[in-house]
C-alpha positions in Angstrom: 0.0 0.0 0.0 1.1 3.9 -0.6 0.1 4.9 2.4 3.2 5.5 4.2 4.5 7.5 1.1 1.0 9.5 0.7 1.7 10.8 4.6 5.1 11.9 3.6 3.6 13.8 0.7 0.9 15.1 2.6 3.8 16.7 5.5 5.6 18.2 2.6 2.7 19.7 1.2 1.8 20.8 4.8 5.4 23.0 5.0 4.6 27.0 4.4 3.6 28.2 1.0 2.6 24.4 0.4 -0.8 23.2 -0.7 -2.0 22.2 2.4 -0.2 24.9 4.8 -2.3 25.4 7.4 -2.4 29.5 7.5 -3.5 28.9 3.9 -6.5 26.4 4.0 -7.7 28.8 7.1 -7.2 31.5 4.6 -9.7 29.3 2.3 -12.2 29.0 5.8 -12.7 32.2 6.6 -13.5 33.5 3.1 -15.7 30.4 3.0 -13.6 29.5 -0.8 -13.0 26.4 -2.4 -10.1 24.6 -1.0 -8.6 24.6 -5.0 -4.6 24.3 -4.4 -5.0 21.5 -2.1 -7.4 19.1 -3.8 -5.3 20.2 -7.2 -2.1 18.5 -5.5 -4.4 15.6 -4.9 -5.2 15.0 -8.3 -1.5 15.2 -9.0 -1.2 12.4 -6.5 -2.8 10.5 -8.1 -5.9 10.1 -5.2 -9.0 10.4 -7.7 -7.4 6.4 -9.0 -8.8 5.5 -5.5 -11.7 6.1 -5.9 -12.3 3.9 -9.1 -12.8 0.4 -8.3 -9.3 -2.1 -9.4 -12.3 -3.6 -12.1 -12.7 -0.8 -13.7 -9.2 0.1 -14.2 -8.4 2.2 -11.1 -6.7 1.6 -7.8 -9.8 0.8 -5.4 -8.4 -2.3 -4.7 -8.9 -2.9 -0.8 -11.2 -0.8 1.4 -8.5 -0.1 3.9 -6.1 1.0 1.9 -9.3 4.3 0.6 -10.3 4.6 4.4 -6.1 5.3 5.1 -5.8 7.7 2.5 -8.9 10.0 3.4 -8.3 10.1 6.8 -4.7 11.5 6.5 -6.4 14.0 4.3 -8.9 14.9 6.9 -6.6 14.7 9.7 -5.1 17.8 7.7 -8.0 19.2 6.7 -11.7 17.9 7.4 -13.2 20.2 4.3 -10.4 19.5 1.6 -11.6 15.2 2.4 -15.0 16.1 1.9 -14.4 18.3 -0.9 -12.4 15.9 -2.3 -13.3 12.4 -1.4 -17.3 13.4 -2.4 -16.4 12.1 -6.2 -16.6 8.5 -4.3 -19.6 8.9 -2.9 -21.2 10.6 -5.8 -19.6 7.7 -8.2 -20.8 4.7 -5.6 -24.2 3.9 -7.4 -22.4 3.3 -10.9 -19.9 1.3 -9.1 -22.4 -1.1 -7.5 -25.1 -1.1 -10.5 -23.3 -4.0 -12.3 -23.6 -1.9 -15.3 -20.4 -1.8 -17.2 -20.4 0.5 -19.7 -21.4 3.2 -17.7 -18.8 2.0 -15.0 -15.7 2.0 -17.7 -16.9 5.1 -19.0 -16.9 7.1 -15.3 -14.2 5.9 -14.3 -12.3 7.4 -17.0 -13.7 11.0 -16.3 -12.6 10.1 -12.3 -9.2 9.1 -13.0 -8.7 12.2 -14.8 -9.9 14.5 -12.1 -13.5 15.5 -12.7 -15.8 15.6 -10.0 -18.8 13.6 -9.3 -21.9 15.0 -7.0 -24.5 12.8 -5.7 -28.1 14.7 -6.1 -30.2 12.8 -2.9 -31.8 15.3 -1.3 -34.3 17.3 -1.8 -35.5 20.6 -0.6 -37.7 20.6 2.5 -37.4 16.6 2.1 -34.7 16.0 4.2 -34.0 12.2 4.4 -36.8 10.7 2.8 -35.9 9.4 -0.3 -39.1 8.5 -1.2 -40.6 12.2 -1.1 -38.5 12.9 -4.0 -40.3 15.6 -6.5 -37.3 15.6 -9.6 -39.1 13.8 -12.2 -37.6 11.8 -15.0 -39.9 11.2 -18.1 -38.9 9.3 -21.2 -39.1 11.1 -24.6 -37.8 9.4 -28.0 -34.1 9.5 -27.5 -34.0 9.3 -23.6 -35.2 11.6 -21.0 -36.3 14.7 -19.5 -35.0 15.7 -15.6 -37.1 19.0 -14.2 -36.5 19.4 -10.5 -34.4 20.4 -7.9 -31.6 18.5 -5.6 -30.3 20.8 -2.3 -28.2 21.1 -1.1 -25.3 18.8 -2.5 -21.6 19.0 -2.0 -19.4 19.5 -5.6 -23.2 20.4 -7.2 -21.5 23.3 -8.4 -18.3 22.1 -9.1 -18.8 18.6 -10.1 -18.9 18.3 -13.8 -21.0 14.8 -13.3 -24.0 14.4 -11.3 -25.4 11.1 -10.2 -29.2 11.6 -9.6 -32.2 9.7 -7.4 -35.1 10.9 -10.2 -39.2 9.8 -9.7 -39.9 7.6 -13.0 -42.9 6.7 -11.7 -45.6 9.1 -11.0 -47.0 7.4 -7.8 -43.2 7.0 -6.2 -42.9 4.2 -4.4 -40.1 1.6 -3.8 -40.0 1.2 -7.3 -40.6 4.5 -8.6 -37.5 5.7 -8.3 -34.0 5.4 -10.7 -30.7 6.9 -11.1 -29.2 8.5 -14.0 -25.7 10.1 -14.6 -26.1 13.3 -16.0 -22.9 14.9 -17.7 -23.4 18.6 -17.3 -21.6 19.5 -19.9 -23.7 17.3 -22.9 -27.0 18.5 -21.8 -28.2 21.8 -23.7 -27.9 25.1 -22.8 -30.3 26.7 -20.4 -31.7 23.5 -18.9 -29.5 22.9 -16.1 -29.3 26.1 -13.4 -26.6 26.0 -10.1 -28.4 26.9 -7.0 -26.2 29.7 -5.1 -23.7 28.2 -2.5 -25.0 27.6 1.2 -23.6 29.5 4.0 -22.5 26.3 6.2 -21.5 26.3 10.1 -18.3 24.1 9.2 -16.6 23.1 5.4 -17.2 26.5 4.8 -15.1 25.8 1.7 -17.0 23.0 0.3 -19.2 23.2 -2.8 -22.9 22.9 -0.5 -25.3 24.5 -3.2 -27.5 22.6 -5.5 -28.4 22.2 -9.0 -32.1 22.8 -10.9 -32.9 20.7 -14.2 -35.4 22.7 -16.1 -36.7 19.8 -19.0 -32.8 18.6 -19.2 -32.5 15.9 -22.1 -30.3 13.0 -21.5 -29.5 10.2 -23.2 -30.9 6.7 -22.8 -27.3 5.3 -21.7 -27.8 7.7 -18.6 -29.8 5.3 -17.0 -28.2 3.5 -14.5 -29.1 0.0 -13.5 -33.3 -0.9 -14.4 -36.2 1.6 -14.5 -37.1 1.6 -11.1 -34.6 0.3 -9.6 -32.8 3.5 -8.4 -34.0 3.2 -4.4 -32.0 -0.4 -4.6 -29.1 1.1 -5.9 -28.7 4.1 -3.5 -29.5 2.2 -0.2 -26.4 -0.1 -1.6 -24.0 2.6 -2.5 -24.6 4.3 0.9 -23.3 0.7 2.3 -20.1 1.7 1.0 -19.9 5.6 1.4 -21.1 5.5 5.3 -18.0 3.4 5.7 -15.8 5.4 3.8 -17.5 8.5 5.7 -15.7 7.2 9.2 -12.0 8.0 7.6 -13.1 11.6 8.0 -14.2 11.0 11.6 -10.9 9.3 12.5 -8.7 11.9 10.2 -10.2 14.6 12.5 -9.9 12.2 15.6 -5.6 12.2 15.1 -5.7 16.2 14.7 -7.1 16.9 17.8 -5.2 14.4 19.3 -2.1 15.8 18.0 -3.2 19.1 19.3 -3.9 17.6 23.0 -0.3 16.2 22.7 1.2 19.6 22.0 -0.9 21.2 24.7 0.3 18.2 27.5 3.4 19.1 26.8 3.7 22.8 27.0 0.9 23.4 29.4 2.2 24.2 33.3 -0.4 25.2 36.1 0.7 26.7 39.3 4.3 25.9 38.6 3.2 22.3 37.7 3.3 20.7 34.3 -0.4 20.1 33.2 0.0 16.5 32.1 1.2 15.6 36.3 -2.8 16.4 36.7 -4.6 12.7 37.2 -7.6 14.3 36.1 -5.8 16.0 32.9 -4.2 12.5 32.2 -7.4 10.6 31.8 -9.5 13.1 30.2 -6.4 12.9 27.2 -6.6 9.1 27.9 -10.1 8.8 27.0 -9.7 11.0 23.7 -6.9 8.0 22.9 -9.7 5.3 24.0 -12.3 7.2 21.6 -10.6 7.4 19.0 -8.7 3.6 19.2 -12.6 2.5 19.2 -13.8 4.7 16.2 -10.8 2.5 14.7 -11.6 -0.9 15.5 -14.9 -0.7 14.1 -14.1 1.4 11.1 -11.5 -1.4 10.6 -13.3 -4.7 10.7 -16.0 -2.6 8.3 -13.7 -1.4 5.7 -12.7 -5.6 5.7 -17.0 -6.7 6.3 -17.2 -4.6 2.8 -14.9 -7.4 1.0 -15.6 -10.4 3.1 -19.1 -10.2 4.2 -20.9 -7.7 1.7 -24.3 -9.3 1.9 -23.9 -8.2 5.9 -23.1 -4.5 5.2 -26.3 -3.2 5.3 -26.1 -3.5 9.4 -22.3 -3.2 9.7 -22.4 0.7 7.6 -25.2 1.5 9.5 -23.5 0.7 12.7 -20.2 2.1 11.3 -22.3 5.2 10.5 -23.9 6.0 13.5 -21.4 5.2 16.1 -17.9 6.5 15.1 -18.8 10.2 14.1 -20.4 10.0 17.5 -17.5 8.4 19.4 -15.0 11.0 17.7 -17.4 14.3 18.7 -17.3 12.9 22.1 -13.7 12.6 21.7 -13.5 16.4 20.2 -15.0 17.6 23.1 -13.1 15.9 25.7 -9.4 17.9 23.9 -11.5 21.1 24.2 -12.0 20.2 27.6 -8.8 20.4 27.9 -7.7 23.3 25.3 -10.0 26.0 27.5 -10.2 28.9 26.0 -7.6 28.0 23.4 -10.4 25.8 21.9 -12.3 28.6 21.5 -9.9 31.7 20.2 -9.1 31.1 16.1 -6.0 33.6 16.5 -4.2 31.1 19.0 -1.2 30.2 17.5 -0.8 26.3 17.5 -4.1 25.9 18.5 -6.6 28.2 16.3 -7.3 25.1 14.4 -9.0 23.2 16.4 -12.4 25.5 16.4 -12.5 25.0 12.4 -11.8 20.9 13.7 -14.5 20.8 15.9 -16.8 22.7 13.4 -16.0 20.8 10.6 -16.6 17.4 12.2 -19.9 18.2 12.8 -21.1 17.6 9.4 -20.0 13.8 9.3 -22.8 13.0 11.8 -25.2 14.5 9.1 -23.6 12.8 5.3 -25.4 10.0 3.7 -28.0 9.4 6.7 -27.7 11.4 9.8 -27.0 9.1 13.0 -30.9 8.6 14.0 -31.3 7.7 10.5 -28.7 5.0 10.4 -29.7 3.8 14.1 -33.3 3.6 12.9 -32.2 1.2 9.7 -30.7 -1.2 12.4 -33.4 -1.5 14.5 -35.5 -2.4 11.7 -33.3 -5.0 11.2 -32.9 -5.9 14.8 -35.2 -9.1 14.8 -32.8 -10.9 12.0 -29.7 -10.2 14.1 -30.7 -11.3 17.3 -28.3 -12.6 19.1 -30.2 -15.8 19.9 -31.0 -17.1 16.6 -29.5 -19.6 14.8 -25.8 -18.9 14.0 -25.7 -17.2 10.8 -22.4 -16.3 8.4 -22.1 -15.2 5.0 -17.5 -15.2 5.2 -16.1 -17.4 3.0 -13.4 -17.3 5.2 -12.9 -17.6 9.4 -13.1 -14.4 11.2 -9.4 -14.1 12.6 -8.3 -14.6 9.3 -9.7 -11.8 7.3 -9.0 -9.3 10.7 -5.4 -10.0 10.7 -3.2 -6.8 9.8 -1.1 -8.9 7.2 -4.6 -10.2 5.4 -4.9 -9.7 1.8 -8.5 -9.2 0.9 -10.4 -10.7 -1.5 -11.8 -9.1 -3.9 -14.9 -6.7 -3.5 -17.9 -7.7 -4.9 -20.8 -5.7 -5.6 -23.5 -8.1 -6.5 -23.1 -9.7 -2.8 -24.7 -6.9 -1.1 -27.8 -6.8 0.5 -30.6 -5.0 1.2 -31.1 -6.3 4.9 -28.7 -8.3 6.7 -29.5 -11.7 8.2 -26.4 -12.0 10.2 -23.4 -10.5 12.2 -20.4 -12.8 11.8 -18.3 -10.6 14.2 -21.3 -10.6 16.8 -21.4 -14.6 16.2 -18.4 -14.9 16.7 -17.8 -13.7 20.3 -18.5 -16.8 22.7 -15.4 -18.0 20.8 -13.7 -14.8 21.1 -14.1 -14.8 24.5 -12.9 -18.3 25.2 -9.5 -17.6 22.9 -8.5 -14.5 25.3 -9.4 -16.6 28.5 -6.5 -19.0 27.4 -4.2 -15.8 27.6 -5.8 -12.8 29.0 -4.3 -8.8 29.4 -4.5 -8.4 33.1 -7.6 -6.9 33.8 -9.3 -7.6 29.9 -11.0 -11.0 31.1 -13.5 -9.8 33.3 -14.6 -6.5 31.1 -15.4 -9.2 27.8 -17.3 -11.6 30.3 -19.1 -8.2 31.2 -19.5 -7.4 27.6 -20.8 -10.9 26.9 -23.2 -10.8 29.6 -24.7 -7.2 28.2 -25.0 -9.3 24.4 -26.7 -12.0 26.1 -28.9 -9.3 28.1 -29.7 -7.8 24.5 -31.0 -10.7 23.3 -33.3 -11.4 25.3 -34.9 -8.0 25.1 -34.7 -8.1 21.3 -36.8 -11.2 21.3 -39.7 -9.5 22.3 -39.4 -7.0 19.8 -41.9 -7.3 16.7 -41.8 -6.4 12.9 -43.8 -3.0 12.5 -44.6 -0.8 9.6 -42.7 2.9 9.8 -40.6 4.4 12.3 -38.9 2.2 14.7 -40.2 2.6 18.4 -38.0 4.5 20.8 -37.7 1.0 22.2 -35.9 -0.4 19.8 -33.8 2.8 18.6 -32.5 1.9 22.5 -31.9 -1.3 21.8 -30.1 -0.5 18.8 -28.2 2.0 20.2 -26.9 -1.1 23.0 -26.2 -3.0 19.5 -24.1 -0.4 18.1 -22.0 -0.6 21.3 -21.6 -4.9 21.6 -20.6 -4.7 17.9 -17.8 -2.0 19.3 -16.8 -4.3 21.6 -16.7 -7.4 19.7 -15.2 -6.0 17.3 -11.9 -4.6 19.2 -11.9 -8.4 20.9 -12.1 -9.7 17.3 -8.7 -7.7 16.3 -6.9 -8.6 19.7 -7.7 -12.1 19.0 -6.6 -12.4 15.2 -3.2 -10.0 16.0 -0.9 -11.7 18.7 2.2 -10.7 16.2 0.5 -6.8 17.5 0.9 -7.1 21.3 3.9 -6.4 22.1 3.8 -2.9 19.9 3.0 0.3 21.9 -0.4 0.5 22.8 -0.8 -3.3 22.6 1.6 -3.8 25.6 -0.7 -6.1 28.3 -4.0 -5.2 26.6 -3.7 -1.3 27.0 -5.8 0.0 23.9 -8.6 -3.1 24.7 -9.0 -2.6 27.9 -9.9 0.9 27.6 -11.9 0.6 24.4 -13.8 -1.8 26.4 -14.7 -0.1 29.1 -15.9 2.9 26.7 -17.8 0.4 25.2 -19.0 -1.3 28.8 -19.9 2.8 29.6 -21.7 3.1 26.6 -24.0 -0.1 27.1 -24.8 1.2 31.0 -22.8 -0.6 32.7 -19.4 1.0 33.5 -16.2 -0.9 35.2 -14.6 1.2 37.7 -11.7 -1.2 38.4 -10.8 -0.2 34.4 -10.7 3.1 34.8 -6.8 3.3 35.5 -6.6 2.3 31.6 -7.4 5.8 31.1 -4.2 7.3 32.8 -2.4 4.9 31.4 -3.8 5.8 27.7 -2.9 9.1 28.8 0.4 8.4 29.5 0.8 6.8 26.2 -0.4 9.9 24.1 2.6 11.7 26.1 5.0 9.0 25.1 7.0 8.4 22.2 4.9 6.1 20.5 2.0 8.6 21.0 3.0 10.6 18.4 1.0 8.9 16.0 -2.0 6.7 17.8 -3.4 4.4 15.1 -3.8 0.4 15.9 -2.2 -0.5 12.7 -0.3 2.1 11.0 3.1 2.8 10.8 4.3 6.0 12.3 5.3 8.6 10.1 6.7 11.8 10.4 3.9 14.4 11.2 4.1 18.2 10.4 4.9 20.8 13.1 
């Protein structure tokens, strides 16, 4: 992988009068302009290649290897990964439609830099793709788009625009299909750019929308059946809420760079701020956070290749829990910041306002958190913990979550619209029996806790019925204690399959599980207070050497000052 490489480029480009200086991407912020010079060195890069599926001719070849990339663009610069990393997202549907002549003919434009928006919403609609009003109607050579999609990152900007259209007057599942429009084909006067929106964070980004006004296009922008454009979206969004977590953890490694900095200069009353207990395991639960955001952003950028036809639940998961774990995480290093959280003009620390207000948006893209948590509870009675052990992996679960594991190849037609199974959640009796044969002091009795909460779950999902619409706050609760036995299970899982790991930094005797556990334990209700101790010592980590760079699997590299 070029990962290692990409961060070097990335700290050169980050040196003054560089693409990605920091005085200069503020610069972009506060006049609320497109982040151009930085996403142009991007393109030089060589990025847009990842974004193209290996089968098409580009360089998507492993998930992991995307999800690395954008986050050490976003843990530069939140708004350049979003302005940049939205051609994915926008290109997702063609990439899972099967259709291969409209897939070899995007990925060309992609690989050559051109951006791709993905028209979803609606005004006034907000997530309900179903109350679409842009129409699609078929003339003799193709169609006719009228309608309106706001707001949409790169609408503006994005040469190509992948669009949810109404085919079918009376809506419905099936009423619905998505066609790639090529701005630049369709005749003059029939597509209008709605004016950019004045955004809390990415004030950079390209939020503004586009109006088709009886746009022809041609039959061959059609992608996948008539009526089969709900399908295709719900499947895409599989893929991009996953990718969506690399700008979570990107922005998760800033602040935790800038809580390092601040540790180390910080004195109080004559003191060094980091000889505070209370300082130490605030910082040490920031480390915890983020080392949890990881694990399950992990084992779902590996799900995607080796359990697709489960990816429904694990994106939505993905989705909903590790944009929240990293805000929680945000707000624990302006904790400790103060006031320097707070002041833009701070040197060494003015960033972290623009951080903090540019995370915000991840919660929101492709289904905001209570949108995501209500998919899973829908989905709750075929995951229950108590039926009948069900797995779609071709291969055992400690081998595809070693760090040294190849992936197979990704395959699009294996997804699903509703998962029947959670192979990492199946997996955890056994999970738990491998650690007992050689457990971390103090990790064996917080994963028998966690087992008992999973056990616990299942008998409360049991009584929980199929229903038409929303999902009950009962089950959105239930889902929410879901999101956080998958967390769990999922940073056992990697302990498990990595014993060539434990000896490495914040491996030694269990450090990063035992804390991610307990934030996981915390999450589900019931806390450990005899784990609490892993937070000062996660604290103590982040002041160390090895906590320059806090990541469960990649290599250090040199970061910018």
């Amino acid at each position: 992988m070029r990962t290692a490489e990409f961060a070097r480029e990335i700290g050169r480009w980050s040196e003054p009068d560089g693409p990605f200086d920091a005085a200069l991407l503020t610069a972009y912020d506060n006049a609320e302009s497109f982040p151009g010079t930085a996403c142009i060195a991007l393109d030089r890069w060589g990025l847009p290649a990842y974004y193209v599926p290996a089968q098409h001719g580009g360089r998507l070849a492993r998930f992991d290897e995307v999800h690395a990339l954008l986050r050490k663009v976003a843990s530069e610069d939140v708004t350049v990964a979003v302005a940049h990393g939205k051609t994915f997202l926008g290109a997702a549907s063609v990439w899972v439609s099967g259709d291969e002549r409209a897939a070899t003919r995007l990925a060309r434009h992609v690989m050559a830099g051109e951006a791709v928006a993905w028209g979803l919403t609606e005004p006034d609609r907000g997530s309900d793709l179903l109350a679409g009003e842009l129409t699609a109607t078929r003339d003799a050579s193709g169609w006719r788009l009228s309608g309106r999609k706001w707001p949409v990152n790169n609408a503006t900007r994005g040469r190509f625009v992948c669009v949810l259209a109404r085919t079918d007057p009376g809506g419905g599942a099936r009423g619905f299909s998505v066609f790639l429009v090529d701005k630049e084909t369709v005749s003059s006067g029939t597509v209008h750019h709605l004016p950019k929106v004045p955004t809390h964070g990415i004030r950079g980004a390209d939020i503004s929308g586009v109006e088709f006004r009886d746009a022809h296009v041609p039959d061959d922008a059609l992608i996948g059946p008539v009526g089969g454009g709900l399908e295709l979206v719900l499947k895409a969004l599989q893929l991009t809420r996953v990718a969506c977590a690399a700008l979570s953890l990107g922005a998760g490694d800033h602040a935790l760079r800038l809580a390092r900095r601040f540790l180390g200069e910080r004195r109080l009353h004559g003191r060094p701020f980091a000889d505070l207990p209370h300082a130490r395991a605030v910082a040490g639960r920031a480390v915890a956070r983020l080392l949890l955001a990881e694990a399950v952003s992990f084992v779902a950028a590996r799900a995607t290749h080796e359990v697709p036809e489960e990816l429904s639940a694990v994106s939505a998961i993905t989705k909903a829990l590790v944009p929240t774990l990293v805000q929680g995480q945000l707000r624990l290093v302006g904790e400790l910041l103060g006031a320097r959280g707070f002041l833009t003009e701070v040197e060494g620390y003015g960033a972290f306002a623009k951080l903090e207000r540019d995370h915000q948006v991840v919660s929101i893209f492709d289904g905001s958190t209570w949108v995501n948590r209500s998919a899973l509870a829908s989905s709750l009675p075929l995951l229950r913990p108590g039926r009948r052990r069900v797995t779609t992996a071709h291969r055992p679960l400690l081998e595809w979550l070693r760090e040294d594991d190849t992936p197979g190849p990704f395959d699009p037609l294996r997804l699903g619209m509703m998962a029947r199974g959670n192979t990492v959640l199946s997996c955890l009796g056994d999970l738990v029996t491998r650690l007992a044969a050689d457990p971390p002091t103090g990790a064996e009795r917080l994963v028998a806790r966690l087992q008992g909460s999973y056990a616990e779950l299942d008998e409360h999902v049991a009584r929980l019925r199929p229903v038409a619409g929303p999902a009950s706050t009962p089950a959105m609760r239930l889902a929410e204690r879901y999101e956080w036995c998958f967390a769990g299970a999922a940073a056992l899982a990697l302990w498990v399959a990595n014993p060539q790991c434990h000896d490495r930094h914040v491996w030694r005797e269990g450090l990063w599980l035992r804390g991610c556990l307990a934030l996981a334990l915390e999450g589900l209700g019931t806390p450990a207070p005899e784990a609490s101790g892993s937070f000062d010592e996660l604290g103590r980590f982040l002041l160390s050497d090895g906590g320059a760079h806090v990541s469960l699997f990649d290599t250090p590299v040199e970061e910018p000052a």
